[in-house]
C-alpha positions as CSV (number, residue, x, y, z in Angstrom):
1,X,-54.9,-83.9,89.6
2,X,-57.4,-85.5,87.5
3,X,-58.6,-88.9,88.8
4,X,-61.2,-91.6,87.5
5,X,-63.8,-93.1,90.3
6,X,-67.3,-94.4,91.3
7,X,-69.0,-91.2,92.2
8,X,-71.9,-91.7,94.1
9,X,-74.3,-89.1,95.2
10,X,-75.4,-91.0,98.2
11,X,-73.5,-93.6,99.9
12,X,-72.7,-95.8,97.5
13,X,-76.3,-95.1,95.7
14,X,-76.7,-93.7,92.2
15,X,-73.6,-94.2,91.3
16,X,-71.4,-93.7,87.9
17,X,-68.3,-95.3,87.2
18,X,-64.9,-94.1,86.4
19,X,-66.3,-90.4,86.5
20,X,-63.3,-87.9,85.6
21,X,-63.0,-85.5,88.7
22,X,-60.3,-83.4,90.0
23,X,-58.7,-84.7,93.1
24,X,-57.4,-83.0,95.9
25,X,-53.7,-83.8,96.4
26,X,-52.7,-81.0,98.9
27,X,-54.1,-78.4,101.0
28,X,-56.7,-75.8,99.5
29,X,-58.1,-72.8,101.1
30,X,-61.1,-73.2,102.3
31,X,-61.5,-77.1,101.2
32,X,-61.3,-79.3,103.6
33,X,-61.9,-82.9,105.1
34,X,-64.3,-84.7,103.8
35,X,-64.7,-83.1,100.7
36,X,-61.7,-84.9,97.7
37,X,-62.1,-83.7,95.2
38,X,-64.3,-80.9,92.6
39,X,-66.6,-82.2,90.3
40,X,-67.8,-79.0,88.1
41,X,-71.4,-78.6,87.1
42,X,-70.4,-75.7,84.2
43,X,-71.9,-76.5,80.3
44,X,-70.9,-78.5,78.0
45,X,-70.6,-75.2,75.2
46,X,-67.6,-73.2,74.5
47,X,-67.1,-69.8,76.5
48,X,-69.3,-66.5,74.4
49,X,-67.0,-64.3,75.7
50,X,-63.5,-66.2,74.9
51,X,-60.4,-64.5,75.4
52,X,-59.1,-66.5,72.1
53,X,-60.2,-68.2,69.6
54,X,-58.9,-71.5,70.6
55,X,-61.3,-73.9,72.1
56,X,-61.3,-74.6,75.5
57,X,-61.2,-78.4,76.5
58,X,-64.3,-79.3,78.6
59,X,-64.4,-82.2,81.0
60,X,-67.2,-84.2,82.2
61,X,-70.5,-82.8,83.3
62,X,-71.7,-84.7,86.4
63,X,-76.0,-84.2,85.5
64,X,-74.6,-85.5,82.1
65,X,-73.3,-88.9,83.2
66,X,-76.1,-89.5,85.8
67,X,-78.9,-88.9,83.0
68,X,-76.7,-91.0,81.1
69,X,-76.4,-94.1,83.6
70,X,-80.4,-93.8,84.4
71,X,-79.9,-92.3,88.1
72,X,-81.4,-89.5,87.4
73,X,-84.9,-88.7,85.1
74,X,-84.2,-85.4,83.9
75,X,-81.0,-83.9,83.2
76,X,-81.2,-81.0,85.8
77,X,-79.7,-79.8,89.2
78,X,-80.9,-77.4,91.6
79,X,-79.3,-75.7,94.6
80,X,-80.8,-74.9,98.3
81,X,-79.5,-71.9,100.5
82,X,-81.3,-71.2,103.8
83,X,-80.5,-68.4,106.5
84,X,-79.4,-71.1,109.1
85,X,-76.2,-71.9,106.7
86,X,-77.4,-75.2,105.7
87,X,-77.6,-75.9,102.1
88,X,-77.8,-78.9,99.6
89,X,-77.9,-79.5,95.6
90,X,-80.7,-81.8,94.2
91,X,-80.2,-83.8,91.1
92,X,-83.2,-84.6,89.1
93,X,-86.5,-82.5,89.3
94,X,-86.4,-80.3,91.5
95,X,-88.3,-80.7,95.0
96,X,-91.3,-78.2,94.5
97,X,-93.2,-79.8,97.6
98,X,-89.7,-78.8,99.2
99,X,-90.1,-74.6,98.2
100,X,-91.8,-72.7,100.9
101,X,-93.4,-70.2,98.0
102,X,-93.3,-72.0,94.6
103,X,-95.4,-68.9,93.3
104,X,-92.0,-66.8,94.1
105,X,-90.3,-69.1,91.1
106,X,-89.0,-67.4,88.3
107,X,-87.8,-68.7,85.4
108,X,-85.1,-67.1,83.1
109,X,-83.5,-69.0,80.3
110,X,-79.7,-68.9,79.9
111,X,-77.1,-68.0,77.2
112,X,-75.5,-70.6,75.4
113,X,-72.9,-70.4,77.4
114,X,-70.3,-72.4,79.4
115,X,-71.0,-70.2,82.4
116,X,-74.7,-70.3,83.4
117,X,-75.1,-66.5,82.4
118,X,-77.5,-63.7,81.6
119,X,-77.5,-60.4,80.4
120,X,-78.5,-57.9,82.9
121,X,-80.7,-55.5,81.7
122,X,-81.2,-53.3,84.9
123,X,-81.8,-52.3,88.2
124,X,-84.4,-51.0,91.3
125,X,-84.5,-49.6,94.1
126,X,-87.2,-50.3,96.7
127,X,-90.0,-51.3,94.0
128,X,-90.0,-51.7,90.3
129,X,-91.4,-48.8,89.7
130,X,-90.5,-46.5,86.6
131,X,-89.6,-44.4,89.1
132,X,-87.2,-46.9,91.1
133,X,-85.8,-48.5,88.2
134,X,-82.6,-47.0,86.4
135,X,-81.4,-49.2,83.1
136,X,-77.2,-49.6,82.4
137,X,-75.7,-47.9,79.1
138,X,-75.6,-51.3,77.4
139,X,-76.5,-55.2,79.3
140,X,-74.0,-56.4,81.5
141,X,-72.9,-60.0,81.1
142,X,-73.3,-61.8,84.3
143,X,-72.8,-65.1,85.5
144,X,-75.0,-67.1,88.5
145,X,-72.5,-68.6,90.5
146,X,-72.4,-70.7,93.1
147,X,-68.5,-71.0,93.9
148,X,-68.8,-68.0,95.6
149,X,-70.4,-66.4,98.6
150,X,-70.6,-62.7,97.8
151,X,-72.2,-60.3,94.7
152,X,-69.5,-58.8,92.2
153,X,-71.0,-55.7,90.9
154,X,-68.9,-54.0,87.4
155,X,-66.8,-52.1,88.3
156,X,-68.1,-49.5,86.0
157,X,-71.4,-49.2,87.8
158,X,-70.3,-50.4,91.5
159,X,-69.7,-47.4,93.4
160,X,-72.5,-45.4,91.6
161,X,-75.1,-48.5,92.4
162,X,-73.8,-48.2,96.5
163,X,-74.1,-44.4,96.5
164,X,-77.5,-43.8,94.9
165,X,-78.7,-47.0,97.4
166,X,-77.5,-45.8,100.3
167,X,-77.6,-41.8,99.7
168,X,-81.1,-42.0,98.2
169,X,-83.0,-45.0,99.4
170,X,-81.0,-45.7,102.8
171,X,-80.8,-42.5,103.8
172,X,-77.4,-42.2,105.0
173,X,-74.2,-41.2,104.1
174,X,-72.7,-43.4,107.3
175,X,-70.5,-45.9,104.9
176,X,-67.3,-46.5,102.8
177,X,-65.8,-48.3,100.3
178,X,-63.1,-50.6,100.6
179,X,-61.4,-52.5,97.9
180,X,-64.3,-53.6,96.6
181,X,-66.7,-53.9,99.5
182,X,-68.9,-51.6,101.5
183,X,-68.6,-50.9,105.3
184,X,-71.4,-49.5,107.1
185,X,-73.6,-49.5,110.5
186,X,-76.0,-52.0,110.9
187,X,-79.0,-50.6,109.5
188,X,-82.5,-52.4,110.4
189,X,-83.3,-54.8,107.9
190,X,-86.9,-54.7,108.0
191,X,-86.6,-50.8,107.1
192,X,-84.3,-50.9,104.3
193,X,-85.6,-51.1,100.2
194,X,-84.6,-54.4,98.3
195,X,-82.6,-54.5,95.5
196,X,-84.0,-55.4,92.5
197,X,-82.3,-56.9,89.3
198,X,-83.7,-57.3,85.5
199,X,-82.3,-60.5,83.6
200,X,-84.8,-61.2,80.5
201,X,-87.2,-58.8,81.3
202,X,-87.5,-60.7,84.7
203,X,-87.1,-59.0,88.0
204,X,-85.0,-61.2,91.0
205,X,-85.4,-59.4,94.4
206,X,-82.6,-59.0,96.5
207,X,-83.5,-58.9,100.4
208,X,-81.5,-56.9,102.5
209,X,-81.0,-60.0,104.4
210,X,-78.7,-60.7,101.8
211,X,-76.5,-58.7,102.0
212,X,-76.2,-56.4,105.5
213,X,-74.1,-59.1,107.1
214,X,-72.5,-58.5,110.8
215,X,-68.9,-58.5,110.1
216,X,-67.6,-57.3,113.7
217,X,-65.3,-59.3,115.2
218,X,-67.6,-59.8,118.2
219,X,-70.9,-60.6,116.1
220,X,-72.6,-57.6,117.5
221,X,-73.6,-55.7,114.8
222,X,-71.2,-52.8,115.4
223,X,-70.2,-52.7,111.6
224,X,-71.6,-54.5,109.0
């Protein structure tokens, strides 16, 4: 349901008025109390890939209205993730004095896009070596999401990517692939190569940290 309201980002601090949200009328996976409603933070720009050619109706960008209202200097917004599941957004400037490395910042522009996407030129294995990196027939459109809490890999590419990884650089055949997501033993994560990605001739590590997670019913690391 869309609803008008003071929105404040702290308690009743840096507030706008009768900001356009969507409310939360009835039960939704996975949202719960507190939280009432969604406030997006997409673009203000038409879809590049549009499934039609009618335009999509956009409704109001949060950073817009609090540059807007003076609560914010600079029309930005910047996200937090840490390993101990605590995370936050920052509006404004980002906290540099907050980054552990600051030299580990990368920067890579975005598409015009409604979604805050890239093409994807590539991937590595290990290193970015010539050796390590392999390049896709063709960029892949991808998006930088934060709604959701796993990778999405095309399927054109997905289950050569996890075999080549795991065959070639794990070193294991010990896995399998399951609608859409691999199974395998817990591998040490201080052995295993990183996975490396190429948006805008730019290379974003992945750790495997990131992404060999204990899914065993017991947490013990029987199958992850």
């Amino acid at each position: 349901t869309e609803y008008s309201d003071l929105v404040c980002l702290n308690e009743f601090q840096g507030c706008v008025n009768n900001f356009e949200y969507f409310l939360i009328t009835a039960n939704q996976t996975g949202l719960q109390e507190p939280i009432d409603g969604i406030v997006g933070l997409s673009r203000n720009i038409q879809p590049i890939l549009a499934l039609n050619e009618t335009e999509m109706e956009i409704g109001p960008i949060l950073p817009d209205f609090l540059a807007k209202a003076g609560v914010i200097s600079d029309n930005r917004f910047s996200f937090c993730y840490q390993y101990d599941g605590t995370y936050f957004v920052d509006f404004g400037p980002p906290q540099i004095d907050a980054m552990d490395a600051v030299e580990d910042l990368r920067d890579i522009p975005m598409l015009d896009d409604f979604y805050w996407s890239q093409w994807m030129q590539g991937i590595a294995f290990g290193d970015t070596s010539a050796a390590n990196a392999y390049a896709f027939a063709g960029e892949l459109y991808s998006i930088f999401d934060t709604g959701t809490s796993v990778m999405l890999l095309s399927s054109d590419y997905f289950e050569s990517i996890v075999v080549k990884y795991m065959n070639d650089y794990v070193g294991s055949d010990q896995y399998s692939i399951q609608q859409g997501a691999v199974y395998s033993e817990c591998f040490d994560t201080t052995e295993m190569p990183g996975m490396y990605f190429l948006f805008n001739n730019t290379w974003i590590e992945l750790l495997p940290d990131d992404f060999m997670i204990d899914v065993s019913e017991a947490q013990d690391r029987s199958i992850c």
